[in-house]
BARONU-237747 format. One record per residue: y, x, z of N, C-alpha, C, CB in turn; residue in three letters. Coordinates in steps of 0.1 Angstrom, whole numbers, plus 5000, padded with zeros to 4 digits. Atoms other than C-alpha are relative to their C-alpha. Glycine has a CB too. Layout:
! residues N
YXZYXZYXZYXZALA
...
This chain:
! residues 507
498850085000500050005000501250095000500049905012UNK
499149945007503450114994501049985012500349944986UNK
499850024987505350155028501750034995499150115011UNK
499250045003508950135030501150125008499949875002UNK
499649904987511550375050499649945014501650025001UNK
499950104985511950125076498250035007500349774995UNK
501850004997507850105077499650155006498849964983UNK
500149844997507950515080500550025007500250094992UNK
499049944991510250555105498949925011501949954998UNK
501550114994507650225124498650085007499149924984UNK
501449904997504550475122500650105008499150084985UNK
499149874997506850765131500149955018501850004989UNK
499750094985507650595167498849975005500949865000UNK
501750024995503950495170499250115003499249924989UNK
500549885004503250825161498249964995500350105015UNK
501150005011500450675134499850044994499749944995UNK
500349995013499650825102499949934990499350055000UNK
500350125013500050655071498850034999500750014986UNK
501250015002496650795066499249905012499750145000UNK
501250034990495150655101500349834994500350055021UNK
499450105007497150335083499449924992500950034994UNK
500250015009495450345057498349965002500650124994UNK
501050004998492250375071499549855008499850125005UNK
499750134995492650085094500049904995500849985003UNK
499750155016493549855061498649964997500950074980UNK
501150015006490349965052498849955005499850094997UNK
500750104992488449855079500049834998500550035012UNK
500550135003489049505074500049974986500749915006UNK
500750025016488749525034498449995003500450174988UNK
501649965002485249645042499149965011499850144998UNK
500850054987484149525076499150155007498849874994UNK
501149924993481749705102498550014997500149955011UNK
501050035004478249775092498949955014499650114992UNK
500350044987476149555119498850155003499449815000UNK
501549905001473449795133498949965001499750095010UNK
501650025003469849825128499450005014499450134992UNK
500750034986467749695162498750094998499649835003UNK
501049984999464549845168499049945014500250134998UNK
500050094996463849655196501149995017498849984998UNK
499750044985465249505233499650115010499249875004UNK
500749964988465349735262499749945006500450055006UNK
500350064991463449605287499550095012499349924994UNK
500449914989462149725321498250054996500149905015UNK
500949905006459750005316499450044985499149995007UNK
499349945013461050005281500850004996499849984993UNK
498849935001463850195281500749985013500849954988UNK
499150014987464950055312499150055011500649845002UNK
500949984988463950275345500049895011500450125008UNK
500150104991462650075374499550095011499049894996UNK
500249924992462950295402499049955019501550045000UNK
501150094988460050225437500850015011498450075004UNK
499249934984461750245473499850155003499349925015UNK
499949874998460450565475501050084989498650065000UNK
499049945012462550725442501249965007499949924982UNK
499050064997465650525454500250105010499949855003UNK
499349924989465950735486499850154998499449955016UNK
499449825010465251055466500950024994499450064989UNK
499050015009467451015443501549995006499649894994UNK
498850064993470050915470500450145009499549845010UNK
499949864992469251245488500350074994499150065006UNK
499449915009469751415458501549994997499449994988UNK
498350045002473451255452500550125014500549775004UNK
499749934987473951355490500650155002498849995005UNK
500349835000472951715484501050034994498850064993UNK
499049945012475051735452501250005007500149904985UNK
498550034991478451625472500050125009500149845010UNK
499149914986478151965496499750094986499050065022UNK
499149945008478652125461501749985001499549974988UNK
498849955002482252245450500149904989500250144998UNK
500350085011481751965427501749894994498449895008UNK
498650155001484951755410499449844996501250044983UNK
500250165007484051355414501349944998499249905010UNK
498750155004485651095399499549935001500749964989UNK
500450125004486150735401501049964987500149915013UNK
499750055007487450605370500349844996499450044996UNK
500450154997488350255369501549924987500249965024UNK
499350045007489950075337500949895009499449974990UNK
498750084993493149855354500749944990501050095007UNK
498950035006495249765327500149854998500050084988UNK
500350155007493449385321501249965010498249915002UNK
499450104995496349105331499549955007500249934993UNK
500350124992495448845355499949844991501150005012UNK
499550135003496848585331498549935000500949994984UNK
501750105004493048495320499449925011498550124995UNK
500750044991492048475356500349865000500150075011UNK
499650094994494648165360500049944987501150035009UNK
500150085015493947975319500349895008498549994989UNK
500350174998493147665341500949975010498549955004UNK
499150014992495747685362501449994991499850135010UNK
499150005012498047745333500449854992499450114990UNK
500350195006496647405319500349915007498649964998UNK
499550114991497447235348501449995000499650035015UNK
498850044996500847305352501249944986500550135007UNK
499250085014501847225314499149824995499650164982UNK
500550115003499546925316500749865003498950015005UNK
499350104993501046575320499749945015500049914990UNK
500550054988499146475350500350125015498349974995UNK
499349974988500846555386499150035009500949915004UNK
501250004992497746545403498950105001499449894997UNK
501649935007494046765401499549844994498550095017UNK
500950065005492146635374498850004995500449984995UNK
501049985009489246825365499450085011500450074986UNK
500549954989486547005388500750135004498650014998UNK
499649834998488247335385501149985012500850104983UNK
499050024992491447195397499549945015500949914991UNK
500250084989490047015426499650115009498949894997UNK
500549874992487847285437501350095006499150104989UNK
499049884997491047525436500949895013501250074982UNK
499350084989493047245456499050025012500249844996UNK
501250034989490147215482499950075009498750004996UNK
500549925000489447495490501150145000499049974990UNK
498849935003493047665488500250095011501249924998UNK
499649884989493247825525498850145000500149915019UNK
501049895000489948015517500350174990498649914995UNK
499249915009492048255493500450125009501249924994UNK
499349954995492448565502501850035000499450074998UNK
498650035001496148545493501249875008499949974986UNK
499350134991496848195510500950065008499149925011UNK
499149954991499048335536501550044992499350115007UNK
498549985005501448495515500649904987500150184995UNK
499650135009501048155488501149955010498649874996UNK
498950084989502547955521500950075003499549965012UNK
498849984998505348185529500750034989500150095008UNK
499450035011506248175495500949844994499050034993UNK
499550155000506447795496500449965004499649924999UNK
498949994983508147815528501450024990499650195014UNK
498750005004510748005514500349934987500650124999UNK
499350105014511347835476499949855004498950014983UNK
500150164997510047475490500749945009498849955003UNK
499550074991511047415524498549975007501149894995UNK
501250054991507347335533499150134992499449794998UNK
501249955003503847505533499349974992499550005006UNK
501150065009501047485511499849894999499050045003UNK
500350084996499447225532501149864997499650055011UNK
499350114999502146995535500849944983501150055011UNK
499750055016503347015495498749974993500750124992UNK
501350065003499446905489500249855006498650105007UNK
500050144998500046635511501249904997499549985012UNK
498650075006503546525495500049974985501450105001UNK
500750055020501646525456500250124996501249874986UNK
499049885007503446875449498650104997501550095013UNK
501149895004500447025438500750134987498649884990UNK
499449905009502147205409501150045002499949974988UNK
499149874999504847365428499250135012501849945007UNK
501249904991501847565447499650084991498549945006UNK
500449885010500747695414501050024993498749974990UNK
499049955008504247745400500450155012501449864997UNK
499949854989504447975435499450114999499749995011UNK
501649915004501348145428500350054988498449914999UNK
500049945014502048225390501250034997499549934990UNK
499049965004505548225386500950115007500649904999UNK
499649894992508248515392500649955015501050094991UNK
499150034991509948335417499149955014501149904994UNK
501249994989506848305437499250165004498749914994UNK
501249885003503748555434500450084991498649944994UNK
500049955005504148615404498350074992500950065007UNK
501449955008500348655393500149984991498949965000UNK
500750025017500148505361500850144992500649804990UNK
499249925008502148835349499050115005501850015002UNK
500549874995500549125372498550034992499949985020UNK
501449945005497349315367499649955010499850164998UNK
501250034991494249235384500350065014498750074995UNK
500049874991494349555402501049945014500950154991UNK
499050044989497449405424499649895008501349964995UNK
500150104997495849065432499350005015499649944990UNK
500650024985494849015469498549924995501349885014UNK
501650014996490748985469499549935005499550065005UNK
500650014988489348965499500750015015499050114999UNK
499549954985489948915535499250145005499649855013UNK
500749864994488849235555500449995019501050174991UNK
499350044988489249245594501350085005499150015011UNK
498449954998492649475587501049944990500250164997UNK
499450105012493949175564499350004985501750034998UNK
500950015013493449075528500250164995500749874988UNK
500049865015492849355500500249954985498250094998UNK
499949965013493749365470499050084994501050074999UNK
500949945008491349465440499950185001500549944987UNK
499749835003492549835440500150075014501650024993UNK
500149914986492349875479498450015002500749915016UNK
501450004998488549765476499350144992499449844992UNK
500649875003488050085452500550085008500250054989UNK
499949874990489550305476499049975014501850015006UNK
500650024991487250175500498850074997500149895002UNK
501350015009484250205475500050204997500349884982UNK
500049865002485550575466499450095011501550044998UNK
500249954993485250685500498749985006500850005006UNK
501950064992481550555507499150104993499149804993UNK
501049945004480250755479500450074989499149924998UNK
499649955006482650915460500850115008500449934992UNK
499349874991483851205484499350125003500549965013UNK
500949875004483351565480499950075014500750114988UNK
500249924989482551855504501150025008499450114995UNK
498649994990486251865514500849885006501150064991UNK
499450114997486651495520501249964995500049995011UNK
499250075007488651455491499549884992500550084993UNK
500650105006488151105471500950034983500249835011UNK
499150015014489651115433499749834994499450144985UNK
499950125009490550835417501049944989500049915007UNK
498749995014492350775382499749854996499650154984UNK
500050105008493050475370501349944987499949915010UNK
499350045011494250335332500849885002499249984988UNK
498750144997497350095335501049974991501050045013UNK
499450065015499649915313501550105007500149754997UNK
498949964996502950105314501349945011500450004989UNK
499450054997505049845324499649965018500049934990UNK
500850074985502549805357500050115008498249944999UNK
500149854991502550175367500950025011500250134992UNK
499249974988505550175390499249925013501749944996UNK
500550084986503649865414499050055003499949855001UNK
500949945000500750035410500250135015500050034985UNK
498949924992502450325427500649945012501150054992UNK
499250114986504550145451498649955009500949814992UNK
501350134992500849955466499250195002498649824982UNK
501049884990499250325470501050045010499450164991UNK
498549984993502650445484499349965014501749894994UNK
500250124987502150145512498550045004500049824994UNK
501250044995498450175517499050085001499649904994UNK
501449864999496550495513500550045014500050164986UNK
500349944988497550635546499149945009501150005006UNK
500650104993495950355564498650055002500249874992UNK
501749945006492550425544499850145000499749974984UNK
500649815002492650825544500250025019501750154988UNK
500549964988492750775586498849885003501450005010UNK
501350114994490250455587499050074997499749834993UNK
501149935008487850695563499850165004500349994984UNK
500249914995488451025573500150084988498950005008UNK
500249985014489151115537501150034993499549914995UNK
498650025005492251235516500249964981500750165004UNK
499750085018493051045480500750074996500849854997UNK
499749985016493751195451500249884987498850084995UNK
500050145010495050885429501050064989500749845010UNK
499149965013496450935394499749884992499750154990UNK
500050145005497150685368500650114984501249855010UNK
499949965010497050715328500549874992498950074996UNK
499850105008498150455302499850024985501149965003UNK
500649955014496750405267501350034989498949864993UNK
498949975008498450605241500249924990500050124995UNK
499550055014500650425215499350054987501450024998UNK
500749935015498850655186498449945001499950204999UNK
501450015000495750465198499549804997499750075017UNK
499850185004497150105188499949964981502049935007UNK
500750005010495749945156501349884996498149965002UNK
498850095008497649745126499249835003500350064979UNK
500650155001497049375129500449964985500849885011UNK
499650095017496849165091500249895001498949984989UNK
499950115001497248855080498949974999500749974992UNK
501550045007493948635064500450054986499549815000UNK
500249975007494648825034499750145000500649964994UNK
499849864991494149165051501150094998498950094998UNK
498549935005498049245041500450055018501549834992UNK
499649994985499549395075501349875005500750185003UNK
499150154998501049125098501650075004499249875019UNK
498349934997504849155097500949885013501249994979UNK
498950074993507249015125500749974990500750055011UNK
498950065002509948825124501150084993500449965012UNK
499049915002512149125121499550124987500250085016UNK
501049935009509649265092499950155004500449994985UNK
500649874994508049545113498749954997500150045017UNK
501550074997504249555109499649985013499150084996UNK
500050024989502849445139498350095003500449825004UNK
501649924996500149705159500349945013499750225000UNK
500550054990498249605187499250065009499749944996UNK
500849964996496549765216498550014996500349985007UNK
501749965010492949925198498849915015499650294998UNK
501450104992490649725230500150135012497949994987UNK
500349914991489249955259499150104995499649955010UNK
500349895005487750185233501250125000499449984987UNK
499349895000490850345235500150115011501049944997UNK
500149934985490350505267499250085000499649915012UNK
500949885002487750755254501150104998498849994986UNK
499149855002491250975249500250055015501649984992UNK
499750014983491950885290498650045008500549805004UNK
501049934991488650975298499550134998498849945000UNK
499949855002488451325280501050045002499850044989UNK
498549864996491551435294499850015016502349924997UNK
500250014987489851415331499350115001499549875005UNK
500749884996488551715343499849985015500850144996UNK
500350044995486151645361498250024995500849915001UNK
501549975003482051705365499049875004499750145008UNK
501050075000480751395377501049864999498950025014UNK
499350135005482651055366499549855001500050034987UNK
499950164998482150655379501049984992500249955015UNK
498850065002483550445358499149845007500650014981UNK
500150104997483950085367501149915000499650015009UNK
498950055004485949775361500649985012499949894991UNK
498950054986488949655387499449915005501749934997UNK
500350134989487449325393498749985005500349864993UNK
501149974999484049445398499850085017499850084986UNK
500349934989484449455436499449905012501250075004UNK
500450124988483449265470500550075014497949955001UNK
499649924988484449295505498850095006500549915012UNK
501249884994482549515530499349935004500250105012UNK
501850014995479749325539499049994992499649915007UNK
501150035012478449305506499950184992500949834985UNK
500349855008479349685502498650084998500950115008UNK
501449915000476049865513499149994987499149955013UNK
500649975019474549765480500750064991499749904992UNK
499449905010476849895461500150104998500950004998UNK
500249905000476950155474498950135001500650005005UNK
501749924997473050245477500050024985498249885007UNK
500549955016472750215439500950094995499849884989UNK
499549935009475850385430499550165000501449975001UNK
500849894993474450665448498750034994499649965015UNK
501250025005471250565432500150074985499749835000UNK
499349985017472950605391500350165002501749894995UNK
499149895003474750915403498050155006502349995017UNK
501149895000471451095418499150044987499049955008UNK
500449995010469651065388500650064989499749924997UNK
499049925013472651185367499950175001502049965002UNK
500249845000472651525384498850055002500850065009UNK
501349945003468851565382499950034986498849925005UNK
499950035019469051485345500650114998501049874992UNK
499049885008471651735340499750105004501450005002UNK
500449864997470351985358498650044994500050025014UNK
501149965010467051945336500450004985498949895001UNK
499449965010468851965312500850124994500449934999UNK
499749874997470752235318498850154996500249985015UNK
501149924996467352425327499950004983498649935013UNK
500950055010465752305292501150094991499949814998UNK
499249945012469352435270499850175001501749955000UNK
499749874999469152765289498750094997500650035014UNK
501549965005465552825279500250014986498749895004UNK
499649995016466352755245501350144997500749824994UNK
499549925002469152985245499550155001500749975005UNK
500349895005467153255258499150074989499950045007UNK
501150005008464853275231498350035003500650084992UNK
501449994990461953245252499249915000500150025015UNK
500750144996460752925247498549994991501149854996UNK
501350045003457252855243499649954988499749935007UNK
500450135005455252645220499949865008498950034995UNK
500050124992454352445250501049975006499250015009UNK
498750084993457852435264500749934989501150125008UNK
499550055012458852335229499649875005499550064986UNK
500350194998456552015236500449955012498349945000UNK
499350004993457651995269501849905001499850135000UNK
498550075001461451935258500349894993500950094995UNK
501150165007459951675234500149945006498549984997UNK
500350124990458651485258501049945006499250045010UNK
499050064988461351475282501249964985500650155016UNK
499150065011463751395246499549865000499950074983UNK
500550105008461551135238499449885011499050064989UNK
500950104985460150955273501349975006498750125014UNK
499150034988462951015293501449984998499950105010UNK
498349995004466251065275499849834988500550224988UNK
500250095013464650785249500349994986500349925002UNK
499849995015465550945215498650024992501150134996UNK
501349955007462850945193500750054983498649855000UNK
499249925017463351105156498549944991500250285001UNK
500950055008461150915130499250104989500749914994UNK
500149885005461651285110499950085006500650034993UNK
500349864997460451525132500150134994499149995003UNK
500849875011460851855117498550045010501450204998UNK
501149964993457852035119500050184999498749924992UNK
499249854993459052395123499950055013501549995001UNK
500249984987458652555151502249975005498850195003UNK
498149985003462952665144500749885004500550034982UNK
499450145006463952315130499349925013499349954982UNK
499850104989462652125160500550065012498949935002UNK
499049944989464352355186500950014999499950085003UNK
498150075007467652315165500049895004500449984981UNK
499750124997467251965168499849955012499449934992UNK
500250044988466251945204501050065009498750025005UNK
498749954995468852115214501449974997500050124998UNK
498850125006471351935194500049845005499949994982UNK
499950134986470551625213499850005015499149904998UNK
499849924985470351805246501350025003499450145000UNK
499049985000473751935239501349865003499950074989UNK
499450074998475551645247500849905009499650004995UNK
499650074984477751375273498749965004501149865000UNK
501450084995475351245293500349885015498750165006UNK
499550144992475750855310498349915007501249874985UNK
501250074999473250695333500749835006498750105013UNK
499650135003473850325329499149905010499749974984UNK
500850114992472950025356500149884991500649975016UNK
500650125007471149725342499849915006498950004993UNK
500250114990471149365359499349944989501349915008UNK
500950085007468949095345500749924996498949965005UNK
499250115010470748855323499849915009499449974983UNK
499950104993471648555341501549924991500250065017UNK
499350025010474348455316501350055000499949894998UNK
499149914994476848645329500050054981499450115016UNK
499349965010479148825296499650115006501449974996UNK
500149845002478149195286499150064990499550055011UNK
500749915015477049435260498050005008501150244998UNK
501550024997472949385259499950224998498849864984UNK
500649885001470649735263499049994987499350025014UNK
501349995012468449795226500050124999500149924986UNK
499849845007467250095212500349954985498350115000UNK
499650025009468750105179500450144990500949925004UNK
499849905013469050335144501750085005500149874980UNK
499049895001471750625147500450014988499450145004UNK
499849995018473550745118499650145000501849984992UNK
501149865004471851045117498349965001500250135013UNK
501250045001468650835115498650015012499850064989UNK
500850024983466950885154500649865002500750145015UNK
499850114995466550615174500350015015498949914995UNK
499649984987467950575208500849895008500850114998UNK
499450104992469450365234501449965002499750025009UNK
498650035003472550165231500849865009499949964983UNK
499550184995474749875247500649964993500949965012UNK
499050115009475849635220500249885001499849994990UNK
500050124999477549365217499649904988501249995003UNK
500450095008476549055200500650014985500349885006UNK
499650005015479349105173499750114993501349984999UNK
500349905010477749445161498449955000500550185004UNK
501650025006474049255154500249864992498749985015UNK
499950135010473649025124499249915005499750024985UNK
500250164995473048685138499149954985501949895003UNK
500650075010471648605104498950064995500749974990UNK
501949925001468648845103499249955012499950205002UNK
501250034988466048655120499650125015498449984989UNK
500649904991464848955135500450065010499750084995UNK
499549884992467549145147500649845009501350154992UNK
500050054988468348785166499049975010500549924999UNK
500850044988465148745180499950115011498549964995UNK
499349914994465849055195501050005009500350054995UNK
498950074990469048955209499749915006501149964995UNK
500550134989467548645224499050035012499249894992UNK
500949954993464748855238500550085013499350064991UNK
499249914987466949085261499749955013501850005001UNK
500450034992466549065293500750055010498850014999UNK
498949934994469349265308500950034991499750115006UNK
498749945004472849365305500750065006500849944997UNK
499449914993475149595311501649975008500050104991UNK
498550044992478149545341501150074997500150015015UNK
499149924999479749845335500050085010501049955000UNK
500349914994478350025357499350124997499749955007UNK
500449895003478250405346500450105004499950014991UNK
499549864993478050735361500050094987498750085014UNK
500349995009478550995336500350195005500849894989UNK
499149904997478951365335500550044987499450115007UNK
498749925016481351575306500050125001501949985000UNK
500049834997480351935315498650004992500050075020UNK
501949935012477452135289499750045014500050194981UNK
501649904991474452335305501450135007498150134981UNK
499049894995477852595308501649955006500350104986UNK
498450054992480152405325501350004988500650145014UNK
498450025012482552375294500249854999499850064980UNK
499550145003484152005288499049974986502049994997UNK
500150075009482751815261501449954996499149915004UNK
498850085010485451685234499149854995500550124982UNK
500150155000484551305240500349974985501049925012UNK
499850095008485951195210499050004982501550024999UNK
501149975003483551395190498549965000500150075004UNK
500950064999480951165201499549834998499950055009UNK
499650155000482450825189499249984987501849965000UNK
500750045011480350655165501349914990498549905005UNK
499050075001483650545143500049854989500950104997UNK
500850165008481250215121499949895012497950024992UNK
500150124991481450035155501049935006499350025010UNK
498950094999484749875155500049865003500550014991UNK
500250124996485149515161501549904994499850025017UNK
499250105004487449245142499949855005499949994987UNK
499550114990488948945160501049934997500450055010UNK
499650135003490348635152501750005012498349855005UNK
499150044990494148615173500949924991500650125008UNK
499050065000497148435171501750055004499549905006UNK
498649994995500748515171500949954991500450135003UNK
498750035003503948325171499849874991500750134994UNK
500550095009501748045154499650014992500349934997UNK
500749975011500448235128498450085000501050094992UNK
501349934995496948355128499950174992498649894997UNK
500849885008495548725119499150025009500750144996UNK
501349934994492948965125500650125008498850064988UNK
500049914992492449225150499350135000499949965009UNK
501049944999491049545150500250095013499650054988UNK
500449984991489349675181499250134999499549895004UNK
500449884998488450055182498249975007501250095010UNK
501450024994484550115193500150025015499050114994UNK
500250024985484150005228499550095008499249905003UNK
500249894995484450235253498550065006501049995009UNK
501249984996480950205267498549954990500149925013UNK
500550075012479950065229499750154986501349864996UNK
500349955010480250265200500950175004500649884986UNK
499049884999482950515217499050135005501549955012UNK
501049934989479850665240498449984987499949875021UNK
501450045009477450625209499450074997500149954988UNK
500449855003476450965204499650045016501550104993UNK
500149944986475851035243498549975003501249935012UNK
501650074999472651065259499949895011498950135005UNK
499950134994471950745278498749985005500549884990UNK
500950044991469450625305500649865009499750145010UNK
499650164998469450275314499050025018499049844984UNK
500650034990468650165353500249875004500250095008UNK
499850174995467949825369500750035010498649905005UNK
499150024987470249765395500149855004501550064997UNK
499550144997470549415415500849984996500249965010UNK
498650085007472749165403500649955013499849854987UNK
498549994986474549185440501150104996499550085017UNK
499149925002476149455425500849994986499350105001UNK
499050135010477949255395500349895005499349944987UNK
499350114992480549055413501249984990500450035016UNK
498649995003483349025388500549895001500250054988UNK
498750144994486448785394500549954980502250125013UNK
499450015015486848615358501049925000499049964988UNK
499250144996488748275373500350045012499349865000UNK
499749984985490248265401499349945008501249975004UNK
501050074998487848025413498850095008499749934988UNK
501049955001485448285412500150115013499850044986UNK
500349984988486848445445499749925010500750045004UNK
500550074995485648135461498350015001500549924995UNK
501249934998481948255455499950065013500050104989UNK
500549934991479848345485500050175000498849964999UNK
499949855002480048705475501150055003499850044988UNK
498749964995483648705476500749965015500949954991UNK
499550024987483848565509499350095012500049865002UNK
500849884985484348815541499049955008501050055013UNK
């Protein structure tokens, strides 16, 4: 296409490339190619199923690793809105009816002092109303409770991040989403010096309250824990936002005829997670928390994911430095095999048969990130499924995809998708250091055919979206990967607000 000054000066500020521009166009000319299934992870295929005895090895191993000099991290994407949590709350207050009309609404009325937030809802409605919660429920004023709660001149939720929103009660008052990971950091993310790290990705505009709320509240927690925070914060780069089109895949122009780009999804965060230096890495989402009495599981398995990562890696380690010295066996050759092909779950359909050529190649998939992934059992809960699936280098290996990279119209590859039997929360330990302690270049390992196009809306006109490969999807596609069952106590996410009403969320 034929760009304009104005349009060049556009990219220039974005700091895009007409080429990356260009390439982008091309994506939705041509679409994504869906991938090839081979089949459903399932438990004790592909997915480990660790016995009570493993579980507390594995837990002793984490243990051990932490009186290393070791850098952990918690990682924890932040940037999502809240708006989504409050849709039906949103619906209420533009709806004609003054009343609750629908179970959601009722429930949320009902059920309103059990919030961790209540307290500071009512002195909110204090000061703008003149009365409490309670008493503007029982005067009809239902919707100046959720104009308190969502608007600026209240709360202010429907605008904030998750991260800010009061949680949980605790018995040192409510928490907020972002005090529950500093809680979580210090159970099982703290090193030999009783430092905790924790970095989290945030929308620009959110980073100052962000700040301001640790400001206030980490002292508290670095004397209740015995522990000192390290907290940093990153936000996704503008060079990492994608062009939106029209339905003719022309780029969508504002009002003011700019093209209009759009944040690329949470694949963009594979730049925010290779710039962390760091040797052992949790990630996890913001709303993916519970108070403390539902912690101890969370914190057995994360303990559980992270043991196994640094056994892994340190057999792996072992395995590259054998190959390097040129000592390796025939039998250690099959040996590294095995553990490629049992335990790491790549298999290669073309084996060379070389003695050379398959120690090149076992070491070229040795060489790489390496993420051990927790698995809950499908309950219908939203999340990328576990399959083994075709590489583009033609191995087969283990993957979390979503529904929109498997063709729905190949019988096969949906009976597959129907067959699953787990999914993934987002719960992954990962490490980013080779056999020599050097960083991996993350981005180097992005599979870049697993993009994602998306139907939005702006300003009443519709286009498409395109959505970079998902950070735990196509961005991690190249990495080596080990799937583990983990209870589904330990997937609690907040999608509605409603949904801190759940037994789980209550102290």
């Amino acid at each position: 296409m034929t760009l304009s000054s104005d349009d060049i000066r556009h990219l220039a500020d974005k700091k895009i490339t007409e080429a990356q521009l260009n390439e982008q166009l091309a994506c939705f000319a041509n679409g994504f190619p869906f991938l090839s299934l081979v089949a459903s992870a399932t438990a004790g295929n592909g997915i480990r199923v660790v016995s009570d005895e493993e579980l507390a090895q594995y837990i002793e191993r984490w243990n051990t690793y932490l009186t290393r000099d070791a850098h952990i991290l918690k990682f924890v994407p932040a940037s999502g809105a809240a708006s989504r949590m409050f849709k039906n709350l949103f619906a209420f207050l533009s709806s004609p009816s003054d009343s609750p009309s629908t179970d959601f609404e009722r429930t949320f009325f009902d059920q309103i002092d059990s919030f961790a937030f209540f307290g500071t809802l009512d002195a909110a409605c204090r000061t703008n109303e003149g009365m409490g919660v309670h008493e503007l429920i029982a005067a009809g004023r239902y919707k100046a409770v959720v104009a308190n709660l969502l608007e600026a001149r209240g709360m202010d939720y429907g605008e904030l991040p998750k991260g800010l929103l009061l949680f949980h009660g605790s018995a040192d008052g409510p928490r907020t989403a972002l005090e529950e990971h500093l809680v979580e950091g210090a159970l099982y993310a703290r090193n030999q010096a009783g430092r905790v790290n924790i970095h989290l990705t945030v929308s620009p505009e959110h980073q100052a309250l962000f700040e301001q709320l640790v400001r206030r509240v980490v002292p508290a927690y670095e004397s209740r824990y015995g522990v000192r925070y390290d907290i940093s914060f990153s936000t996704q780069q503008p060079s990492t936002d994608t062009v939106a089109v029209d339905l003719q895949n022309q780029p969508f122009r504002e009002a003011d005829g700019t093209i209009l780009f759009r944040p690329g999804g949470h694949g963009a965060l594979i730049g925010n997670l290779d710039a962390m230096d760091a040797d052992v890495v949790f990630i996890k989402n913001i709303d993916n928390v519970v108070p403390d009495r539902m912690k101890p599981v969370t914190v057995t398995y994360k303990q559980l994911l992270a043991g196994i990562l640094v056994d892994l890696h340190d057999r792996i380690s072992n395995y590259v430095r054998l190959i390097d010295s040129g000592a390796c066996s025939p039998e250690q050759v099959d040996e590294i095999d095995r553990f490629v092909r049992e335990t790491l779950c790549v298999r290669n359909p073309s084996m060379p048969t070389e003695l050379k050529d398959r120690i090149a190649y076992l070491r070229r998939k040795l060489m790489r990130p390496l993420r051990v992934c927790g698995m809950v059992k499908n309950t219908g809960e939203p999340g990328g499924g576990p399959f083994f699936a075709v590489d583009p280098d033609g191995t087969i290996s283990l993957q979390i995809l979503e529904s929109s990279q498997i063709n729905m119209s190949d019988p096969n590859a949906r009976h597959l998708f129907e067959q699953g039997t787990h999914f993934n929360p987002c719960d992954i330990v990962c490490a980013l250091r080779d056999p020599y302690g050097h960083k991996y270049h993350l981005p180097d390992f992005v599979d870049r055919n697993t993009g994602f196009i998306t139907q939005k809306s702006k300003d009443g006109r519709e286009l498409k979206a395109l959505e970079l490969p998902g950070l735990w999807n196509g961005a991690m596609s190249d990495w080596n990967t080990v799937f583990v069952e983990v209870p589904i106590e330990t997937f609690n996410p907040v999608k509605t607000v409603n949904d801190l009403l759940r037994p789980e969320h209550r102290n």
